[in-house]
N, C-alpha and C positions, 0 to 999 in steps of 0.2 A: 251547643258546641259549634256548630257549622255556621250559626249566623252571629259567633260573638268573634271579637277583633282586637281582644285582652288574649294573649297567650295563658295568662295565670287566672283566670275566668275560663279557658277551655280546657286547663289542667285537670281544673277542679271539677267541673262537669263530666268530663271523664274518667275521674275517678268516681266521684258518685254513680254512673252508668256501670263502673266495674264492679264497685261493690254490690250492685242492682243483676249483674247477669253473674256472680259468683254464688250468689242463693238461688236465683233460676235456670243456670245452665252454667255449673260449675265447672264442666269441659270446657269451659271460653274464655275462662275469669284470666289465665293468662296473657292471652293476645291483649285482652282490652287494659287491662294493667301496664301493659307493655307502650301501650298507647301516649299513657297517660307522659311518660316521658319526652314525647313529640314536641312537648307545651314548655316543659320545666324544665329545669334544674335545682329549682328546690328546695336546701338541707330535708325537712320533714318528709314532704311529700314526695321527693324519689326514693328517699327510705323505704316507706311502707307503702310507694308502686311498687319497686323491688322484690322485696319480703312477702307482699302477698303473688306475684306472679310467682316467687316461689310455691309459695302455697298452691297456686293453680298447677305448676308444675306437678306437683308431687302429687294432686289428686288425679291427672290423666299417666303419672306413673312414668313420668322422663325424671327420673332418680341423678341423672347426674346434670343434666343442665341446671336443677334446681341447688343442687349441692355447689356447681358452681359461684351461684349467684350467691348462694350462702355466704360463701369463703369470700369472696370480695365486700357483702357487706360489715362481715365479720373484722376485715379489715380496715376498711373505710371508717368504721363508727367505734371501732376497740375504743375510744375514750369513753365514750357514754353506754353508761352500765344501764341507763333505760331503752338502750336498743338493742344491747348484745346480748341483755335478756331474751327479746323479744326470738334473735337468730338463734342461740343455741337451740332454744325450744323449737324451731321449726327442724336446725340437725336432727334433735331426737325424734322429730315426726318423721321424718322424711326414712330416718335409719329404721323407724317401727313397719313404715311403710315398704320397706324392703326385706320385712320379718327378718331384719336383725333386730331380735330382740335382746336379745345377752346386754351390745352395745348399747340400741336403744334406751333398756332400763338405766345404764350408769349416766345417762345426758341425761334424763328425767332428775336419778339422783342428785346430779351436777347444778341442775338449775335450781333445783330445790334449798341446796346447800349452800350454793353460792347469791345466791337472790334469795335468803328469807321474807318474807312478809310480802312479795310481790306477786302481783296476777301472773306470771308465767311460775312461778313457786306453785301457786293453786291452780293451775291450770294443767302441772306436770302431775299431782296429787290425783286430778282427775282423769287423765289419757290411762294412769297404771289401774285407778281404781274401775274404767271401764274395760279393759283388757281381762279386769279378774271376773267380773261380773257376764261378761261374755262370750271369754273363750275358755276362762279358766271354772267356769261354773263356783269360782271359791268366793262366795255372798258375804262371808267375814271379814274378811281382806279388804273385798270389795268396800264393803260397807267402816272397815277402818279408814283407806281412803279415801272415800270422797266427804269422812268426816273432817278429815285433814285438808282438802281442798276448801269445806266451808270454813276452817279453822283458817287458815293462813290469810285470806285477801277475799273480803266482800265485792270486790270490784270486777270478780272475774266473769264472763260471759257468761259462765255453766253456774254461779254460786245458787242459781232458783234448783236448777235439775238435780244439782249434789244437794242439794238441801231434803228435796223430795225424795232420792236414793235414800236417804239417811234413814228418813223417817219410814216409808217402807219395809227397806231392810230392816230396823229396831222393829216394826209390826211383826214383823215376820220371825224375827229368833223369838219374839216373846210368845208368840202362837207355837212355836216348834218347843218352845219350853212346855208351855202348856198342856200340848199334845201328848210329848214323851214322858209327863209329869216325872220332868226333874228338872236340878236346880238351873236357874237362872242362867245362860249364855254369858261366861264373859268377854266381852269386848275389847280385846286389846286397843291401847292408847299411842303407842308408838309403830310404825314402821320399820323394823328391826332391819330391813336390807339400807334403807337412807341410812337409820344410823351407821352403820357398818361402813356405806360409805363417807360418811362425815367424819371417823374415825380417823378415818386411811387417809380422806382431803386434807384433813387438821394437821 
C-alpha cells in the first residue's frame, strides 16, 4: 500500500489488509475499512468497504453509526437487489445485536421472503437457526434451520457448518429416539413464523 502509486492498487491492498485484521482483530476491521475509501470511489468496492465497516461497527457495538451507514447504503444501491440484500441482512444483525429480537427475527424473515434462493436468504436461515441452538437450547428448530440454510444457497459462507449442524443434530434425535425407544422424531419441514410472514408480505 505505502510504496504503490496506483490509488486503485492501494484501494485494493487495503482492503485485502481489512479483511486480514477483521478475522484477527475484529475490534479494528472498521477503521481499516474505512481506510479503504481514502484510494476509491468505486461502485463495488465502496460498497462492500462500507457494509463491512458496518459490520466492524456493530461487532465493537456503536449500533447507530453502523445503522447510519446502513441507511445511506440502503439508499445509494435501492436499484440493485444484489446489495440491498446484502444491507438488510446486516439491519437485521445489527437489530439482533441490540437484542431486538422481535424486530430482528421479522428482517431475517424479510430477507428470506424477499431474496429467495440468495446467500443472504441462507445465511438469515442460519443467524435464527444459531439463536435457537444456543440460547434457545430448542435443537429442533435449530436443526429445521440450518436445514433450510443448506436448502436455500450453496454459496453461503456457513453452508460446511449448517451442513455438519444438520447432520449432528439428525444423530442426535435418532439416539434420543432410540434411547426413549419411541417413535422416530419428526422433523418439521417448514419454518411456520417465515411463512406467517410471507403470508402477511404477499
Amino acid at each position: 500500500i505505502d510504496y504503490s502509486d496506483d490509488n486503485e492498487r492501494k484501494a485494493e491492498g487495503q482492503y485485502i489488509l481489512a479483511k486480514l485484521v477483521s478475522i484477527y482483530k475484529p475490534e479494528q476491521s472498521a477503521q481499516e475499512y474505512r481506510k479503504v475509501l481514502d484510494y476509491t470511489s468505486d461502485f463495488d468496492l465502496t460498497f462492500y468497504s462500507k457494509l463491512n465497516e458496518a459490520k466492524g461497527l456493530i461487532y465493537i457495538k456503536k449500533f447507530q453509526p453502523a445503522d447510519e451507514i446502513l441507511t445511506d447504503l440502503r439508499k445509494k444501491y435501492r436499484d440493485f437487489p444484489e446489495y440491498t440484500q446484502l444491507v438488510d441482512l446486516e439491519f437485521a444483525n445489527n437489530l439482533y445485536a441490540k437484542n431486538n429480537l422481535f424486530d430482528a427475527n421479522n428482517k431475517y424473515y424479510e430477507v428470506i421472503v424477499k431474496y429467495p434462493g440468495s446467500i443472504s436468504a441462507s445465511d438469515a436461515y442460519y443467524y435464527i437457526a444459531k439463536h435457537e441452538e444456543d440460547i434457545n437450547k430448542d435443537y429442533l428448530n435449530a436443526l429445521l434451520n440450518f436445514k433450510k440454510s443448506v436448502e436455500e444457497n450453496p454459496n453461503s459462507e456457513f453452508h460446511k457448518e449448517s451442513m455438519d449442524k444438520v447432520a449432528t443434530l439428525e444423530r442426535y434425535f435418532t439416539l434420543l429416539g432410540n434411547v426413549q425407544d419411541s417413535v422416530k422424531i419428526s422433523i418439521p419441514t417448514t419454518n411456520t413464523d417465515v411463512e406467517k410472514y410471507r403470508r402477511k408480505y404477499n
